[in-house]
C-alpha positions as CSV (number, residue, x, y, z in Angstrom):
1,X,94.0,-120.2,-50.5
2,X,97.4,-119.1,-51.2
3,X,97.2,-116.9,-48.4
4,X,96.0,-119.1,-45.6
5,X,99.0,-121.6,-47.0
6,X,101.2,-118.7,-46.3
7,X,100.1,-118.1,-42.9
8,X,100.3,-121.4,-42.1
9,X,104.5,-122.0,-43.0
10,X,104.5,-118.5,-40.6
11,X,102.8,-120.4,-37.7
12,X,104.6,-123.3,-38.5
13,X,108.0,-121.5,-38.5
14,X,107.0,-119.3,-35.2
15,X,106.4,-122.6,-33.2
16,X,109.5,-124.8,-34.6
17,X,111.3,-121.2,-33.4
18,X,109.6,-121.3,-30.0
19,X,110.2,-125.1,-28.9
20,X,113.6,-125.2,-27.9
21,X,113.0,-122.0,-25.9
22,X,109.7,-124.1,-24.3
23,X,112.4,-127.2,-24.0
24,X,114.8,-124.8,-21.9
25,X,112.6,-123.6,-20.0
26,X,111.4,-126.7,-19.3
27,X,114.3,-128.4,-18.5
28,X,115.6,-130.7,-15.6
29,X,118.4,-132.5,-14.0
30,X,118.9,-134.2,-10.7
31,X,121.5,-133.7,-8.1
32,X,122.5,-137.0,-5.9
33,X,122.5,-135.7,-2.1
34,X,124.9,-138.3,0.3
35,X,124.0,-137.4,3.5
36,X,124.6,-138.5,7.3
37,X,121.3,-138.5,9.4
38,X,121.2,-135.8,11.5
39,X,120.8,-132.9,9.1
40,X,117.8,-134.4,7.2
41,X,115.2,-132.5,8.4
42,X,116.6,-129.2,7.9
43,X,118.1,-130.5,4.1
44,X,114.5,-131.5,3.0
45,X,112.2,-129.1,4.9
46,X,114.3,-126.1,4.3
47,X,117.3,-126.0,2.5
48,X,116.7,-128.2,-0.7
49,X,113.2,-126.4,-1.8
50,X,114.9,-123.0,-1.2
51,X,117.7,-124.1,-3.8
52,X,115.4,-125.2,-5.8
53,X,113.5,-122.0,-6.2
54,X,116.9,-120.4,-6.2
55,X,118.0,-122.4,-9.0
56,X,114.7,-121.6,-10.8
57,X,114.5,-118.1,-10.6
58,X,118.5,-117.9,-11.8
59,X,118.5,-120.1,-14.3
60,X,114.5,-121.5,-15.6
61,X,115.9,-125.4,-14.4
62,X,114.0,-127.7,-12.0
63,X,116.3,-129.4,-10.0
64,X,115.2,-132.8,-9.0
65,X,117.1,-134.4,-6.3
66,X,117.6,-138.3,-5.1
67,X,118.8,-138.4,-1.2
68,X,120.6,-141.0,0.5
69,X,120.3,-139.9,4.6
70,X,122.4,-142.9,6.5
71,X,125.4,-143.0,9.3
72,X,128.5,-141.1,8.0
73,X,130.8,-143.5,8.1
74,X,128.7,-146.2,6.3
75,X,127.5,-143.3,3.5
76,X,131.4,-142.3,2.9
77,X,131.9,-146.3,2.1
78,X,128.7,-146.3,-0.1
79,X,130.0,-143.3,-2.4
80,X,133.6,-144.9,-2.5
81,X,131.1,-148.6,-3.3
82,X,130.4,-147.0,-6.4
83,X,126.9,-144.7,-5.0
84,X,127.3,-142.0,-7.2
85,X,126.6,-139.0,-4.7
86,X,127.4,-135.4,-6.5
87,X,127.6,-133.9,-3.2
88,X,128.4,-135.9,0.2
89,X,127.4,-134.0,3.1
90,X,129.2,-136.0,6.0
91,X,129.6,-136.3,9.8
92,X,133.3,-135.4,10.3
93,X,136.2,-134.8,8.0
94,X,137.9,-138.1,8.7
95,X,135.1,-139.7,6.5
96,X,135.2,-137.4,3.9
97,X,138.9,-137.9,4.0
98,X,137.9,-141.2,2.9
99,X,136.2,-140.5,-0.7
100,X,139.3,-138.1,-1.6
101,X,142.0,-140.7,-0.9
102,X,139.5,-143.3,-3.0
103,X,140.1,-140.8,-5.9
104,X,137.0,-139.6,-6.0
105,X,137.6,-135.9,-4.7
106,X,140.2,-134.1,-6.3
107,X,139.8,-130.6,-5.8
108,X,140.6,-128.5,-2.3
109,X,137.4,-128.7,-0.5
110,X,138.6,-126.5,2.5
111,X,139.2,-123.7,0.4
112,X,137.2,-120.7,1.8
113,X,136.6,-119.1,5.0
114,X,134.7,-121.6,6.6
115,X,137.5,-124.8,5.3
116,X,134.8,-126.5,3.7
117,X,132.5,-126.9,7.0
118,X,128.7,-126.2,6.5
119,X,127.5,-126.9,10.1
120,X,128.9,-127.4,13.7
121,X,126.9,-128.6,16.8
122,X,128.4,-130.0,20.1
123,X,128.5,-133.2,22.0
124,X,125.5,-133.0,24.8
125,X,123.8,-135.5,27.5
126,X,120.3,-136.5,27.2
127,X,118.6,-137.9,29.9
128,X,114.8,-138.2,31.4
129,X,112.5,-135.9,32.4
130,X,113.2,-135.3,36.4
131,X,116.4,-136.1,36.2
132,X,116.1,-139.0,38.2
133,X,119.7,-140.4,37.8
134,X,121.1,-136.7,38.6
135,X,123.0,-136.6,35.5
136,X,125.1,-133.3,35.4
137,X,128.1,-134.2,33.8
138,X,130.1,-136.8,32.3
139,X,131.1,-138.1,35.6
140,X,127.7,-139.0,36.4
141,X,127.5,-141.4,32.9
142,X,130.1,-144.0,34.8
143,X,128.4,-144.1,38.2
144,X,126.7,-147.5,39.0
145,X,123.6,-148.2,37.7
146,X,123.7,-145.9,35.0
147,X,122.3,-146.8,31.8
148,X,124.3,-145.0,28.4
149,X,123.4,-145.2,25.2
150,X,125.8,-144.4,22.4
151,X,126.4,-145.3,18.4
152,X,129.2,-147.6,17.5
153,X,132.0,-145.6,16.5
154,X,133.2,-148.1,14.0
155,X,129.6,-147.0,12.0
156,X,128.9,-143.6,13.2
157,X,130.4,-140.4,13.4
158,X,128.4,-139.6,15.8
159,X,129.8,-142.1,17.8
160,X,133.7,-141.0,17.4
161,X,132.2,-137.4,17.9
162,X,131.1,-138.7,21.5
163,X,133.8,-140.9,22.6
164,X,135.9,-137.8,21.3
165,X,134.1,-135.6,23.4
166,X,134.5,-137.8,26.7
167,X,138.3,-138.5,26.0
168,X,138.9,-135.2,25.3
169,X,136.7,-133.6,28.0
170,X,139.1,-135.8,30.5
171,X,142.0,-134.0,29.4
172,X,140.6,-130.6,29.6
173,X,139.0,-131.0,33.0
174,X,142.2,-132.5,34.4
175,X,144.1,-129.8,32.4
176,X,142.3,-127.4,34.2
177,X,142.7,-128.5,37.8
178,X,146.4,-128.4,37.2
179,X,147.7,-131.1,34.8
180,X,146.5,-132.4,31.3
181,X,146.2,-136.3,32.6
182,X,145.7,-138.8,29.9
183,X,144.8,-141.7,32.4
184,X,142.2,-140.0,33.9
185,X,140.4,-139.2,30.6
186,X,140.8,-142.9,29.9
187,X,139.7,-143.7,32.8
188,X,136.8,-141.5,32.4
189,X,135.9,-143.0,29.0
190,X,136.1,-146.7,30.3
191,X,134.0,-145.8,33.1
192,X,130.8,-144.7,30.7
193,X,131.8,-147.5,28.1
194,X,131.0,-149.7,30.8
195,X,127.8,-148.7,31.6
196,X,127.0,-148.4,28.2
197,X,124.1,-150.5,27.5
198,X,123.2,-149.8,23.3
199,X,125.6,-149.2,20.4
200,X,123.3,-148.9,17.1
201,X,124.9,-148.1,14.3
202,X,124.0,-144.5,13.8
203,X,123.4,-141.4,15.8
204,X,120.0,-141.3,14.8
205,X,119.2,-144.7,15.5
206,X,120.3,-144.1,19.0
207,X,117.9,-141.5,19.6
208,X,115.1,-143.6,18.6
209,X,116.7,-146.2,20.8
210,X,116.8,-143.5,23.5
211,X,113.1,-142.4,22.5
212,X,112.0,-146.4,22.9
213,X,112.5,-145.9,26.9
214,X,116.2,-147.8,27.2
215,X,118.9,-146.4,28.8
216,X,118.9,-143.4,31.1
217,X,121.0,-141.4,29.1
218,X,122.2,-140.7,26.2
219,X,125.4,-139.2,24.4
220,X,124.3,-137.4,21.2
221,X,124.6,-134.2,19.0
222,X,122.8,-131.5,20.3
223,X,121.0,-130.7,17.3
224,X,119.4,-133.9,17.5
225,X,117.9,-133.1,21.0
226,X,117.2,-129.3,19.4
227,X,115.0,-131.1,16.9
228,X,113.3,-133.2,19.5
229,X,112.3,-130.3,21.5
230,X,111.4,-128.4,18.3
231,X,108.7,-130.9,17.5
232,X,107.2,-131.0,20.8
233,X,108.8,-134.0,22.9
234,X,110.0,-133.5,26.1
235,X,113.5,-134.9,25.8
236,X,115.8,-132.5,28.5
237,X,119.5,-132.3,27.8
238,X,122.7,-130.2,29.1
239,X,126.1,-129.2,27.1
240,X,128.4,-130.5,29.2
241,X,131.1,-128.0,30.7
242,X,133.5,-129.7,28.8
243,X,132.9,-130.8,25.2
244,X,134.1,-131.1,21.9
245,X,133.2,-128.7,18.8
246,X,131.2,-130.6,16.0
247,X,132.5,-129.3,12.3
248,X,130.3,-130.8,9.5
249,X,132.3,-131.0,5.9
250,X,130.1,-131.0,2.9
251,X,131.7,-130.7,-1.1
252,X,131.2,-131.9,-4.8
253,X,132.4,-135.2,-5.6
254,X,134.1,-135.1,-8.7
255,X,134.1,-137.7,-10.3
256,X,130.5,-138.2,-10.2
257,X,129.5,-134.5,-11.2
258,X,131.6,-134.7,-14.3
259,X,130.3,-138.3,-14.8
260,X,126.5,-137.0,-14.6
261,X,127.5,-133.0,-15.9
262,X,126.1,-131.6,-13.2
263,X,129.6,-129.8,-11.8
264,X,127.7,-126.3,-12.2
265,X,124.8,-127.5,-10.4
266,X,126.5,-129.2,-7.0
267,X,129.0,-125.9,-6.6
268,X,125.9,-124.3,-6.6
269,X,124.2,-126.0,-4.3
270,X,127.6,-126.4,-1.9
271,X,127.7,-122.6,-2.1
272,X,124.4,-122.3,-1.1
273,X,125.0,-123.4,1.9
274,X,126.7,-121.2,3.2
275,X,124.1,-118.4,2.6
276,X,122.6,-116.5,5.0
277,X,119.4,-117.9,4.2
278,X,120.3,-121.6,4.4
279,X,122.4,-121.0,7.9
280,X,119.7,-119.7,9.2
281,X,117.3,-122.7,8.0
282,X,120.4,-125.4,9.7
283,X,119.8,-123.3,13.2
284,X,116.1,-123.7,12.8
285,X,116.7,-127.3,13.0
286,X,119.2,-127.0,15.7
287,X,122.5,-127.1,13.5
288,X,125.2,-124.1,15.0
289,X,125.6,-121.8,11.7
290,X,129.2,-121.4,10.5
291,X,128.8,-117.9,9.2
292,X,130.0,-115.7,12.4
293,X,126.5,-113.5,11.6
294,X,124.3,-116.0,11.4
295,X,125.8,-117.8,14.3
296,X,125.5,-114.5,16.5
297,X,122.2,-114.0,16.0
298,X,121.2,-117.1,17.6
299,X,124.0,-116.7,20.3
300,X,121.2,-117.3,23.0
301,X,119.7,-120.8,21.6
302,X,124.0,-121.9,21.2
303,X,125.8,-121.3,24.5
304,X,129.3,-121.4,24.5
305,X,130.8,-124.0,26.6
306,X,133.3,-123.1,29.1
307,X,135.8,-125.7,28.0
308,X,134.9,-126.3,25.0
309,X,137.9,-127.7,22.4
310,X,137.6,-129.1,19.0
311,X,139.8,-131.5,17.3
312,X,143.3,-129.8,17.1
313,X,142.8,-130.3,20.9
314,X,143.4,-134.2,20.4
315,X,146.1,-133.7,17.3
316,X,144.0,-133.3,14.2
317,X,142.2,-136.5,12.4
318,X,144.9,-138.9,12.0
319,X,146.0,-138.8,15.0
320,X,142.8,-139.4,16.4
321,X,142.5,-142.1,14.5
322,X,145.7,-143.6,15.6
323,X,145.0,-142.4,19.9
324,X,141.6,-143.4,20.2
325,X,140.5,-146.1,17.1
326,X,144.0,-147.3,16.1
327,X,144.9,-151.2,17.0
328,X,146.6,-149.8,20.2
329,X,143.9,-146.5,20.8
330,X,142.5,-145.7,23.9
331,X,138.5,-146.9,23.0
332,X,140.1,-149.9,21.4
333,X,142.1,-151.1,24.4
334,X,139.1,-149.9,27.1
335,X,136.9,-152.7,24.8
336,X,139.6,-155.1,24.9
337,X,140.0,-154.6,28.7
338,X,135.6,-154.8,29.2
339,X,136.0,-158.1,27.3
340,X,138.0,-159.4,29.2
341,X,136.6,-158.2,32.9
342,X,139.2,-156.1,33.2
């Protein structure tokens, strides 16, 4: 009796020794994804379960996580509304720009090679199949009796990435016949605003706009057209000769890691990535890879426009936002003018 007593405490003690390892092993947290739209496809298909095992096979932790996918704009006000995002994986770098003056990122997210961009894409034309209204460029958008569809810039990223891309495209074909002319390219814009008949308030909503039979064309990321033609739809698009160079920003929000302790977890994730593996799963879906490798292996699927420019071109963020959006901007004054049947 004695002896089975005895063998019972030794159990007893082996299995109060064993749970907290069980418990580790067993262990979870959840990481809070704040995404724009465009990526989501490639984020939960691809790139979240291949953390995930990642994670697991470094450390023995699930990792659960809750995702937010909505315009960039209107997610970079939700995290600074008090959405408690650990990582914000945004549209452009103006809107990002956003949480860190908030006070909510206080590290240097562009540290690194790639400055804190995770993806880039380019501005593109979609249009229906046959081509019927001979679209080839962006001068064709502001002939009569065209039909554009676009996102509303004061909601989308997308949007400013298009109206960007036509502004900016305006300077650079003008620049190249001679001189850079800053009344052509507004010219140019005002002419496709005009004819633009949709402004939803996301690039994604504009594509199912686009998909519902309105408009003839439409401006859009080409990833988004990628991932059309990827699942089967015939939805024909060209890369304008002239366009502007998408650069996605994606890091930790600090506040809200160290809120939830889950710092570790989002760098992880963040530096993910920018793996081989996850650049590679971004091109699947369409997305141009950051890493030069990864981007050269799918050199063929990515042409490189001829005049391509990014946003140095147009002076950098803030003075984009004071050209283009400010009270007295270009795409403010053209909608002013349109109001007004000027």
């Amino acid at each position: 009796m004695k002896r089975l007593i005895l063998k019972l405490c030794l159990l007893t003690v082996i299995l109060l020794t064993l749970i907290p390892t069980f418990a580790l092993a067993q262990k979870s947290r959840t990481l809070i994804l704040g995404a724009y739209t465009v990526p989501k496809e490639a984020y939960q298909q691809e790139v979240i379960p291949a953390f995930q095992k990642f994670w697991k096979a470094k450390t023995g932790e699930d990792v659960k996580f809750e995702e937010s996918y909505t315009a960039s704009g209107a997610q970079a006000r939700a995290i600074i509304g008090g959405f408690e995002a650990d990582v914000a994986a945004l549209s452009l770098e103006g809107d990002l720009q956003k949480v860190v003056e908030a006070g909510l990122i206080n590290h240097n997210w562009k540290i690194g090679p790639q400055k804190g961009m995770v993806t880039n894409s380019v501005v593109a034309i979609g249009y229906r199949p046959g081509n019927p209204k001979q679209i080839k460029d962006w001068e064709d958008l502001a002939k009569p009796g065209v039909e554009v569809i676009y996102p509303n810039p004061k909601t989308s990223g997308g949007a400013m990435w298009g109206v960007n891309a036509i502004y900016g495209a305006g300077l650079k074909i003008s620049e190249a016949k001679g001189k850079k002319d800053p009344v052509y390219a507004a010219n140019l814009l005002k002419g496709i605003q005009k004819n633009v008949k949709v402004m939803d308030k996301s690039g994604r909503e504009s594509v199912t706009t686009f998909e519902r039979g309105i408009g003839d064309a439409i401006v859009t990321y080409e990833n988004e057209v990628l991932l059309r033609q990827k699942e089967g739809k015939n939805f024909p698009f060209i890369v304008p000769k002239s366009t502007i160079l998408i650069e996605n920003p994606t890091a930790i929000v600090d506040k809200y890691v160290d809120k939830h302790g889950t710092r570790d977890l989002a760098e992880a994730f963040v530096d993910f990535c920018f793996t081989e593996a996850a650049q590679r799963s971004f091109a699947k879906f369409g997305l141009r890879p950051v890493l030069p490798k990864i981007a050269d292996e799918f050199k063929d699927k990515f042409p490189q426009p001829e005049l391509l420019f990014d946003v140095s071109y147009l002076g950098g963020w803030p003075q984009i936002e004071k050209d283009i959006y400010g009270p007295s901007g270009v795409w403010i004054k053209i909608l002013e003018d349109l109001a007004t049947g000027k």
